[in-house]
ZABAMI-404740 format. One line per field, with one value per residue (C-alpha): residue number from 1; residue in three letters; x, y, z. Coordinates in steps of 0.001 Angstrom, whole numbers, plus 500000, padded with zeros to 6 digits. Layout:
BEGIN
voti <- (NUM/...)
fivex <- (ALA/...)
east <- (X/...)
north <- (Y/...)
up <- (Z/...)
***
This chain:
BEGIN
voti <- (1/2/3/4/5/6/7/8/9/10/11/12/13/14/15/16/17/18/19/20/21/22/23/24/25/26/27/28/29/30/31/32/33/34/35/36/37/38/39/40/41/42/43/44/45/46/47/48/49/50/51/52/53/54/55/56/57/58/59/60/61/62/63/64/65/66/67/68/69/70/71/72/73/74/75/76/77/78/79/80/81/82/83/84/85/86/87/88/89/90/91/92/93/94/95/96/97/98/99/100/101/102/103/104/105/106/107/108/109/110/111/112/113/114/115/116/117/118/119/120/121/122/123/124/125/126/127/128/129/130/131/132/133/134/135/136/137/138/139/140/141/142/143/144/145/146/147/148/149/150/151/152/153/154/155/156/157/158/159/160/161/162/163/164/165/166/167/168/169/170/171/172/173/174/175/176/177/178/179/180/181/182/183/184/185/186/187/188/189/190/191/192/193/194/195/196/197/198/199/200/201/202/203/204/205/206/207/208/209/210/211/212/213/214/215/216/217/218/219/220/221/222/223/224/225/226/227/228/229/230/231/232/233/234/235/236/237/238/239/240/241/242/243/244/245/246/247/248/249/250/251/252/253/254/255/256/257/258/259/260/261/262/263/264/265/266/267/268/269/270/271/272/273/274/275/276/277/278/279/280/281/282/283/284/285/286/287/288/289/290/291/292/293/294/295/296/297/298/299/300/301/302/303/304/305/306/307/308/309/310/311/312/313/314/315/316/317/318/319/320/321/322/323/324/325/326/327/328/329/330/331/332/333/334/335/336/337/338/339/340/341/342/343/344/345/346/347/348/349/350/351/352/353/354/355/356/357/358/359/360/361/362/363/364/365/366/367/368/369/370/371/372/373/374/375/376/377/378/379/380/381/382/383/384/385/386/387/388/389/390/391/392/393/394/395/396/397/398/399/400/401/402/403/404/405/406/407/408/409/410/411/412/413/414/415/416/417/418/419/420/421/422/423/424/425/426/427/428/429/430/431/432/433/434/435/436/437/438/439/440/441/442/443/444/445/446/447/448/449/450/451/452/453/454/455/456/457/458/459/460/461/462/463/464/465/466/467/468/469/470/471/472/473/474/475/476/477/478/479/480/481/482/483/484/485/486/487)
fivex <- (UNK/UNK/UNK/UNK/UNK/UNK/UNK/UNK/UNK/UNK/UNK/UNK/UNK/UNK/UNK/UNK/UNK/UNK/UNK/UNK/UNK/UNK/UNK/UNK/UNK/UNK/UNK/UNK/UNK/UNK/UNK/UNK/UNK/UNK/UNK/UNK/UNK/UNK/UNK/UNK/UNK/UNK/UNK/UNK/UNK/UNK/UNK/UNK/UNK/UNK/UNK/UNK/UNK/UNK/UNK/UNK/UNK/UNK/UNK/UNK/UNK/UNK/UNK/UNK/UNK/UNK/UNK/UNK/UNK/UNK/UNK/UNK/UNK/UNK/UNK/UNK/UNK/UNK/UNK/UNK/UNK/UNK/UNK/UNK/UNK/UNK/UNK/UNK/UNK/UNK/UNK/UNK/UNK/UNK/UNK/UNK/UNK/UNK/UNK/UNK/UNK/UNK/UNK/UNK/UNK/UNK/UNK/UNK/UNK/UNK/UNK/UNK/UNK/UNK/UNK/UNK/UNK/UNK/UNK/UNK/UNK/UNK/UNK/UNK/UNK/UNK/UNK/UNK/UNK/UNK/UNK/UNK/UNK/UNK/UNK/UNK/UNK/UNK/UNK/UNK/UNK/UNK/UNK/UNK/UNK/UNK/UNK/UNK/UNK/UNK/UNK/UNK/UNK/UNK/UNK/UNK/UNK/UNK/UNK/UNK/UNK/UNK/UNK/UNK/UNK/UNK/UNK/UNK/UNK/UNK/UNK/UNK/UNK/UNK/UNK/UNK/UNK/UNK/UNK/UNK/UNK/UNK/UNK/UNK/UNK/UNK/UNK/UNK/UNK/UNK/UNK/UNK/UNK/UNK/UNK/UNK/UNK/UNK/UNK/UNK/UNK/UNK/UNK/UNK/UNK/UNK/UNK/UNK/UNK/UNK/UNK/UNK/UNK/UNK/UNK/UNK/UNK/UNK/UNK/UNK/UNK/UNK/UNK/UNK/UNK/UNK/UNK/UNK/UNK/UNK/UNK/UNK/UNK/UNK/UNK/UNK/UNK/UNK/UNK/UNK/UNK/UNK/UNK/UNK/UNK/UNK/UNK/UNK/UNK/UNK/UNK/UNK/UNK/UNK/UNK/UNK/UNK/UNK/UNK/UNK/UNK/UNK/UNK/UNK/UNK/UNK/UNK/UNK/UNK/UNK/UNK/UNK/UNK/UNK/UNK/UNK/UNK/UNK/UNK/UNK/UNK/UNK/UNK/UNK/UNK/UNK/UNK/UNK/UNK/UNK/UNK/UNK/UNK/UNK/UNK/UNK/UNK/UNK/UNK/UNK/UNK/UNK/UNK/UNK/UNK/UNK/UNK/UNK/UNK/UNK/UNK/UNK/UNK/UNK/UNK/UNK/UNK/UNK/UNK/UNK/UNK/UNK/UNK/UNK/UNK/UNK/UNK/UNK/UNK/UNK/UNK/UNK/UNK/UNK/UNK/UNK/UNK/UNK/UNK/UNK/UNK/UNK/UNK/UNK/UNK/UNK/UNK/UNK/UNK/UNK/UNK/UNK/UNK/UNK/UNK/UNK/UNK/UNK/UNK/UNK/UNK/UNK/UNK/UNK/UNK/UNK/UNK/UNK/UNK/UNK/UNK/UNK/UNK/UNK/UNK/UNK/UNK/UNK/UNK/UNK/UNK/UNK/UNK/UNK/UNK/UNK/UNK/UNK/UNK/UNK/UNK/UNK/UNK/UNK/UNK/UNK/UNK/UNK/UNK/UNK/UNK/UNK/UNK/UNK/UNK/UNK/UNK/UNK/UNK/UNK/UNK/UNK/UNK/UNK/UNK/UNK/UNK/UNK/UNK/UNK/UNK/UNK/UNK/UNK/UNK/UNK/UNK/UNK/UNK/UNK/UNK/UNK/UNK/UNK/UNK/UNK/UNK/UNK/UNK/UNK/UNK/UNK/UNK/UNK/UNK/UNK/UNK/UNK/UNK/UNK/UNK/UNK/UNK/UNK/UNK/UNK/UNK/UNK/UNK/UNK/UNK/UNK/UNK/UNK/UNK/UNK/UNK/UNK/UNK/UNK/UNK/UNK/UNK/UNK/UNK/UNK/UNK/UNK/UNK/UNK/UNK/UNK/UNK/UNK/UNK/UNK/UNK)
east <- (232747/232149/234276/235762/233161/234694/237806/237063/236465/239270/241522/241787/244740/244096/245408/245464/247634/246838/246455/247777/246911/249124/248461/251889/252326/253341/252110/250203/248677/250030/249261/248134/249450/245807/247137/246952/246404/244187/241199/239798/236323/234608/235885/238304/241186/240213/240826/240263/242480/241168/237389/238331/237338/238167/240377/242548/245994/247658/251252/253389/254372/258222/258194/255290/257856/260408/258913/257483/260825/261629/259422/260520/263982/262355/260780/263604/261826/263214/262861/261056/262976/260297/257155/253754/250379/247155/243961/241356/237691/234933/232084/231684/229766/233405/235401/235390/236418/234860/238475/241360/245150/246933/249453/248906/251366/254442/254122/256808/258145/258015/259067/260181/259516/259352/260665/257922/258654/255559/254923/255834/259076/258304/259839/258019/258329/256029/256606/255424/254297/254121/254140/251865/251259/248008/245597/242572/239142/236766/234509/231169/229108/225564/224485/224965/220894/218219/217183/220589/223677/227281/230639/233814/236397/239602/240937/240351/243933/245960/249235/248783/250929/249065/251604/249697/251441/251832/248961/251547/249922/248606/247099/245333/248255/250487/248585/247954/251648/252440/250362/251892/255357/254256/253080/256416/257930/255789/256228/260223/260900/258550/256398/253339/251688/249770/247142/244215/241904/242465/242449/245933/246787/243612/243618/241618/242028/242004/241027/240346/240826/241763/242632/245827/248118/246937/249415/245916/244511/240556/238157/238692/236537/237999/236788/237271/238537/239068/241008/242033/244688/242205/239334/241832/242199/238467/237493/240227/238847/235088/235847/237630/235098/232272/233922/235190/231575/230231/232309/231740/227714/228822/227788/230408/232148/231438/234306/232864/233515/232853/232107/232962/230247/232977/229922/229005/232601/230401/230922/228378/228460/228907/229065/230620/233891/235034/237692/240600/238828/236209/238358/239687/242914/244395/247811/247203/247306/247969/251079/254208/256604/258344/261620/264155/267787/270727/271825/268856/268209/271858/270678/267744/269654/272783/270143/268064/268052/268950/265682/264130/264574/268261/268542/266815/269603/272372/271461/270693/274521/276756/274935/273451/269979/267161/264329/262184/263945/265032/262548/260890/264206/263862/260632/260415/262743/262620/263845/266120/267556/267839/269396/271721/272506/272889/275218/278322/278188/276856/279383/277101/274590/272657/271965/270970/268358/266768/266048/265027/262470/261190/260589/261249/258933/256388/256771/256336/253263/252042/252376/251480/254679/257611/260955/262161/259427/260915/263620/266845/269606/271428/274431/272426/270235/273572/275290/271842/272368/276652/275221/273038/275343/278216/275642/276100/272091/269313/267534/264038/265268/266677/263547/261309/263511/266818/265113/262257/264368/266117/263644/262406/265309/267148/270555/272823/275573/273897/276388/276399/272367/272424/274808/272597/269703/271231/270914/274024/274058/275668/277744/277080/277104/276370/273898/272134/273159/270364/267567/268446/267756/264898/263160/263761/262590/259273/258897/259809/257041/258421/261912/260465/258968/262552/264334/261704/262375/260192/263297/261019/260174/264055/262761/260717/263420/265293/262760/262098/265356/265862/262731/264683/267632/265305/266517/270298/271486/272588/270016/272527/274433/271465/270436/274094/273783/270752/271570/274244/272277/269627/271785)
north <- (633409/636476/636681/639828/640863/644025/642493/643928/647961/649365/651680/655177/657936/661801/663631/667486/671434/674116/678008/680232/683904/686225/689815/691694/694507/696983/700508/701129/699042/697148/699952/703181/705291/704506/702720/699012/698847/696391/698218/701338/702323/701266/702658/704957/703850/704215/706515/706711/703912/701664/702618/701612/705065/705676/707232/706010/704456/701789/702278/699466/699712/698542/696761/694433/693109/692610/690613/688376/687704/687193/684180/682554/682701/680977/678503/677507/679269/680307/684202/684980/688505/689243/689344/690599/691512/690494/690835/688144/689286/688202/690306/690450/693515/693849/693932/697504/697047/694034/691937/691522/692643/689138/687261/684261/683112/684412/685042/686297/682792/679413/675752/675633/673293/673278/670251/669099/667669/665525/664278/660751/662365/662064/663836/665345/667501/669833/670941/674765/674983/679177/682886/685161/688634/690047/693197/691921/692755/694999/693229/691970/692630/691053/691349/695361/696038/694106/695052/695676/694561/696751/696753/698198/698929/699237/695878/696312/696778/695210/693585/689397/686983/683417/680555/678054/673784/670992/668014/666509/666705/663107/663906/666498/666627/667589/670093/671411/671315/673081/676133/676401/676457/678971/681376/680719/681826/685012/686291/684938/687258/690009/689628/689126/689111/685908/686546/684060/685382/689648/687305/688105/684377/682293/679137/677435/673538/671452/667976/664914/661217/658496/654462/653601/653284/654908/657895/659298/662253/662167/665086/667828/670209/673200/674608/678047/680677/678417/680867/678268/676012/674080/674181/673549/669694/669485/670375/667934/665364/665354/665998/662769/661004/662770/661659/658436/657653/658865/656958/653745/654397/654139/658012/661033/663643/666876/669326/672715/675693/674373/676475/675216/675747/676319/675185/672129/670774/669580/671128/672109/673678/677078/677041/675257/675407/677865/676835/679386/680524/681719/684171/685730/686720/689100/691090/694510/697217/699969/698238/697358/694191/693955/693685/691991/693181/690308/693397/693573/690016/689586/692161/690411/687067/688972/690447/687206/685987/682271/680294/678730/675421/675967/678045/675345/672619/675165/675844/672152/671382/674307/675079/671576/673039/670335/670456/671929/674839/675418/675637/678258/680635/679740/681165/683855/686405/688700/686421/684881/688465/689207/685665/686373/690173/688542/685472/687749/688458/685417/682882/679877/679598/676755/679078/681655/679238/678098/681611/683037/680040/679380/682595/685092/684143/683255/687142/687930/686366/687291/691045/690593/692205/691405/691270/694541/696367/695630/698419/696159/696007/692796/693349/694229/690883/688596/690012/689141/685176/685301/686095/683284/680785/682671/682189/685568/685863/683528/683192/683466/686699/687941/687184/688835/691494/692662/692225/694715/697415/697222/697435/700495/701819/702037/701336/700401/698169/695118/694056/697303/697377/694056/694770/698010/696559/694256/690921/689031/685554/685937/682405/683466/679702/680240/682248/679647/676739/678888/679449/675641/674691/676291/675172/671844/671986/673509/670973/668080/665918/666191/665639/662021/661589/662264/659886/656912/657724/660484/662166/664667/666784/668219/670328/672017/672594/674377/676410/677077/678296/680487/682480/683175/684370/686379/685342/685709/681870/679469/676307/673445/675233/675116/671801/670146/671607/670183/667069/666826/668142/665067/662412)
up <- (065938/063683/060565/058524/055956/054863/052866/050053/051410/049917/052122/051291/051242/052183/049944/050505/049631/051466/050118/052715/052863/054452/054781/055355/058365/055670/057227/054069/051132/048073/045663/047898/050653/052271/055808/056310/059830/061661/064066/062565/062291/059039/055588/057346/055601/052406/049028/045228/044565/047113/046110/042473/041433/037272/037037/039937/039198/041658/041919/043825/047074/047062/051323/049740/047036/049388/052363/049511/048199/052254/052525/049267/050459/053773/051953/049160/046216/043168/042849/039275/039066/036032/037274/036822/038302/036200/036564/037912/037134/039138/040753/044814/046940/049064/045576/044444/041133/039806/039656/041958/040769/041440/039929/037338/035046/036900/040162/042187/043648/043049/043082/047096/049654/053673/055842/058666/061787/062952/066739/066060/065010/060882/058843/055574/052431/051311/047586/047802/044486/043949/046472/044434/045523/045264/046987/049789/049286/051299/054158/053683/057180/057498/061013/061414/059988/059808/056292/054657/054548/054833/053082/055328/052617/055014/054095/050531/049021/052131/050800/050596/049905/048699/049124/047176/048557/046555/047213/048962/052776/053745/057170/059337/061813/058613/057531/061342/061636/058290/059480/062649/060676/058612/061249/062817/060066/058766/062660/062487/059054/060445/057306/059246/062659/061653/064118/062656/064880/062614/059629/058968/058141/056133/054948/051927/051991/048709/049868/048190/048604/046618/047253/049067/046540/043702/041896/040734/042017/042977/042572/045225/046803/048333/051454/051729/054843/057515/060366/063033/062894/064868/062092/059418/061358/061478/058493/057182/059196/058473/054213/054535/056547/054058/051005/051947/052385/049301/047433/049351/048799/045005/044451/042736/044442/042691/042738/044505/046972/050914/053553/057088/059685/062935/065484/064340/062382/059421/055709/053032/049378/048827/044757/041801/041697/038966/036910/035951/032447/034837/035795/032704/033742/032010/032638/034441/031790/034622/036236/034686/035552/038634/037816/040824/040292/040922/043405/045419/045493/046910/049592/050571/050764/052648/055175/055914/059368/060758/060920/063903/062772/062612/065208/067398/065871/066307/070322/070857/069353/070525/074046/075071/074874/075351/072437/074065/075494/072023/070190/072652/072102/068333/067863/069996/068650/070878/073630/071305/071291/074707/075230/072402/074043/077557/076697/076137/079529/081595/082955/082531/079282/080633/083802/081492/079542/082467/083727/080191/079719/083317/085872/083143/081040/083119/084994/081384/080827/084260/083333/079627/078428/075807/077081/074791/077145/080772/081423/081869/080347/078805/080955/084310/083755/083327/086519/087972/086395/087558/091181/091635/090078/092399/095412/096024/096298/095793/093413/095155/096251/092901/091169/094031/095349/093244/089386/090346/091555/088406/086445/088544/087343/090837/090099/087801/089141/090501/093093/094793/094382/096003/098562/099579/099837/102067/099549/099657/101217/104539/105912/108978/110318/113740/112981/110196/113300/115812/113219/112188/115917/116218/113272/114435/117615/116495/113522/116752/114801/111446/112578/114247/110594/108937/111301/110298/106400/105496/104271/102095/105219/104854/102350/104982/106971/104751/103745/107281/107734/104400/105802/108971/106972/105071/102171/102675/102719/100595/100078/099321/102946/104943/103509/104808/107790/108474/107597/110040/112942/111873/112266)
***
């Protein structure tokens, strides 16, 4: 009988904050008219300022401010309406002018938090500790030339925001589900596409470990740029693994700059970490304060929209929405518009939710299109919804028939489109009686099968007979019908 020799291993916590980099869809940069678009061919969006030239003076662009002051109000910050842009000195081939304008000691935001939802149904706080704005650096490319390596200068000066957690996250999943929050919410406010994959949203991870129970924190090592929500859970996973072991082995952890290696999930050093004196921040001589007027900030607050975790309680509560169907109205806000437009109109919501999240959606994704670019109107698609709930039509042929027209644009009053293209549900029972007759007598097997229990096979039936009726008959009618003539 083998006995328990590792009672004295002590057990050890995770203990983890994220920094989140954001780059906002402003059309031009933080402190240029140069354009901040995604795509272009190398160092075509580019000028004096965003060269560093002498000379060249940054002036701030005022959108940048205000999405900033967006998010904090998304995230429960308190808006520092006297702020300031310093200067962060450190030498890299993509940084034109040897330091990056960022903010230190007061950056736009701070003190906020962000409520978590986890799949066991957990719920957890993470403390956001600060928002700082600050510009992007240039692009570093290594595998253009053999001999030489190339910088692409269009990203240098893109607007960021850094929102810099608390070490409060305790697990991979809670960090994994803080990002997707996040890009919820950047996409939500219309701060940010978030698309990882542009490097509009990056993530460094400060992880370190220390024994359950302890309130002190261990050394951390930061691992830098990791642009998967995916890779943030890895990387999590193996620095705890990594360090966890160390420590057990009886060595150190140093505190350093990690680079994650995407192919193989493993870390490995980059450099020392530098601490902040490294950096010799200074304020920015060329820019003055950002000043936040208690107008404008009563603007921005008067102009935010609902967010999709209370939209998502607000349509579960007032509509009888499940979760699920919820939270895909929450956080796509484009649907959540059209569902919003079309529910003045519609006789039944629940109808309306069930189309919206199941064939609409799908068509969507089929064609690879956003609702806004399909040419219907609110008002057209809820007479479409009243129909089928009326049993005017079905919906099989609404969806395959009477939606495409109108979107061709071939009419605008939906009954009388239906009704000319010779839609509507017809109760022609003696009619439906025939085509019911002869679908059993060609299905004679089947029907044998039904009579012995198989009662499944009705479903045939009835589809059977809807194709006779091209169409034009109700299912629940054809289903009774057949039911009687089965007994």
């Amino acid at each position: 009988m083998s006995t328990n020799t590792n009672l004295d291993v002590p057990e050890f916590e995770l203990v983890s904050g994220l920094e989140i980099h954001v780059q906002l869809n402003t059309k031009s940069k933080i402190f240029s008219s140069d354009s901040a678009s995604f795509g272009a061919s190398g160092n075509e969006h580019i000028s004096a300022v965003s060269l560093g030239l002498p000379g060249a003076l940054p002036k701030l662009n005022k959108a940048v401010v205000e999405k900033a002051v967006r998010m904090g109000l998304a995230l429960n910050c308190t808006i520092n309406q006297l702020n300031y842009f310093d200067r962060k000195n450190y030498f890299y081939a993509d940084l034109p002018k040897g330091y990056q304008i960022t903010q230190d000691n007061e950056p736009i935001c701070k003190n906020g938090y962000i409520d978590l939802t986890l799949s066991d149904g957990t719920e957890r706080r993470i403390g956001i500790n600060r928002i700082h704005l600050e510009e992007d650096a240039g692009k570093s490319m290594h595998d253009q030339d053999e001999q030489y390596s190339f910088v692409d200068l269009n990203r240098a000066g893109v607007p960021l925001i850094e929102i810099v957690t608390e070490p409060d996250i305790r697990s991979a999943e809670e960090a994994s589900v803080l990002l997707t929050e996040m890009r919820k919410l950047v996409r939500h406010l219309n701060v940010s596409d978030g698309n990882m994959e542009e490097g509009s949203l990056r993530c460094d991870a400060n992880i370190s470990i220390r024994e359950a129970g302890s309130t002190e924190f261990g050394t951390r090592c930061e691992v830098k740029n990791l642009n998967s929500i995916r890779n943030v859970r890895r990387a999590m996973d193996f620095e705890y693994i990594r360090q966890k072991e160390l420590v057990l082995s009886g060595g150190a952890i140093v505190q350093s700059t990690l680079n994650f290696d995407a192919e193989q999930g493993t870390t490995s050093p980059m450099r020392t970490k530098e601490m902040a004196n490294d950096y010799r921040y200074f304020p920015d001589p060329d820019l003055p304060p950002v000043s936040i007027s208690d107008e404008w900030l009563l603007e921005l607050k008067a102009g935010m929209p609902a967010l999709p975790r209370a939209i998502t309680e607000q349509l579960m509560k007032d509509l009888g929405v499940s979760l699920s169907d919820a939270v895909i109205l929450a956080e796509d806000t484009d649907l959540l518009s059209f569902f919003n437009a079309t529910l003045l109109d519609v006789k039944t919501p629940k109808s309306l939710v069930n189309w919206l999240v199941g064939p609409v959606r799908a068509m969507l994704n089929e064609k690879g299109i956003l609702i806004k670019d399909i040419n219907l109107t609110a008002t057209q698609f809820a007479a479409v919804v009243n129909l089928v709930d009326d049993k005017k039509i079905t919906q099989q042929v609404a969806l395959q028939q009477l939606l495409p027209a109108l979107m061709k644009g071939d009419g605008g009053n939906v009954f009388a489109l239906a009704e000319e293209m010779n839609l509507l549900i017809e109760d022609n029972v003696d009619e439906l009686s025939v085509f019911a007759d002869q679908v059993l007598e060609k299905y004679a097997a089947q029907v044998q099968a039904y009579k012995k229990g198989k009662k499944g096979v009705l479903g045939l039936f009835v589809g059977e007979v809807i194709k006779l009726a091209k169409g034009k008959a109700d299912p629940q009618k054809v289903s009774a019908l057949l039911e009687e003539k089965l007994k």
